[in-house]
N, C-alpha and C positions, 0 to 999 in steps of 0.2 A: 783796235777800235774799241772804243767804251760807251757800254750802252745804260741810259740811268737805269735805278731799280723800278721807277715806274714803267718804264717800257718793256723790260727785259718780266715783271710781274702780269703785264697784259697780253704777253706775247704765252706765259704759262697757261695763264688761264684761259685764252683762248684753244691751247692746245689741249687742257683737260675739257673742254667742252667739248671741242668737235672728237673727240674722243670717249665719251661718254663717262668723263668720271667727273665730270661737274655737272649742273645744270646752270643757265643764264637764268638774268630773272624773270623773264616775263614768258609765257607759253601762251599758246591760242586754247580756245575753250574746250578745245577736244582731248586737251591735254597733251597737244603733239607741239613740238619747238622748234620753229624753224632758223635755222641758225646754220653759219656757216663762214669760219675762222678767215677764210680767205676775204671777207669781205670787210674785215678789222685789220687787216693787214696794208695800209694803206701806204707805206714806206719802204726804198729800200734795206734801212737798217730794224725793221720791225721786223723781216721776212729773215733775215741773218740774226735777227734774237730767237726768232721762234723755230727755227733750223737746229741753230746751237743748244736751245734748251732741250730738242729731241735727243739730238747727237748725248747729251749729258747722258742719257741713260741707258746708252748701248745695246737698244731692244732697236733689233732690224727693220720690225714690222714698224715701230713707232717711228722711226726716222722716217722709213718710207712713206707712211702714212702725213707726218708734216710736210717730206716735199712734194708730196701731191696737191695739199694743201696750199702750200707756197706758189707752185705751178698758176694753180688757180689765182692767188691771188695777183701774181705779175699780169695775169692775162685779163683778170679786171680793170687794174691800175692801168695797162694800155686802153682799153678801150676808155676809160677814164680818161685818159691823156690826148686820145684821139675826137676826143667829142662826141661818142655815142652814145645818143638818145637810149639805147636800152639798159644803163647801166644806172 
């Protein structure tokens, strides 16, 4: 499967945000950013870029860390898909 470099660069950078070695642009005035990768991951070949780009780096904890992330975002995207009003 081949994923373009736009995808496969959004799927990066959301993994260096919810990881804290980025920031997004916009923070609340408290200086605190709410943010959370799973909610950018709205596809299922975005969720297998951002998987694969953890996997690249062979750190346990950061693989783990995306597929919890991923977790999350499957579990958005159904209630997405299911039509719930809280999503």
């Amino acid at each position: 499967m081949t994923f373009g470099k736009e995808l496969i660069q959004s799927a990066k950078e959301a993994l260096a945000i919810a990881e804290g070695r980025a920031k997004p642009a916009t923070t609340t005035p408290e200086n605190f950013t709410k943010f959370d990768a799973a909610e950018y991951l709205k596809t299922d070949e975005a969720i297998a870029a951002f998987i694969a780009d953890a996997d690249t780096t062979g750190d346990k904890a950061h693989i783990e860390q995306a597929q919890h992330v991923a977790e999350r975002a499957r579990a958005l995207n159904k209630k997405k898909d299911e039509g719930s009003p809280n999503v």
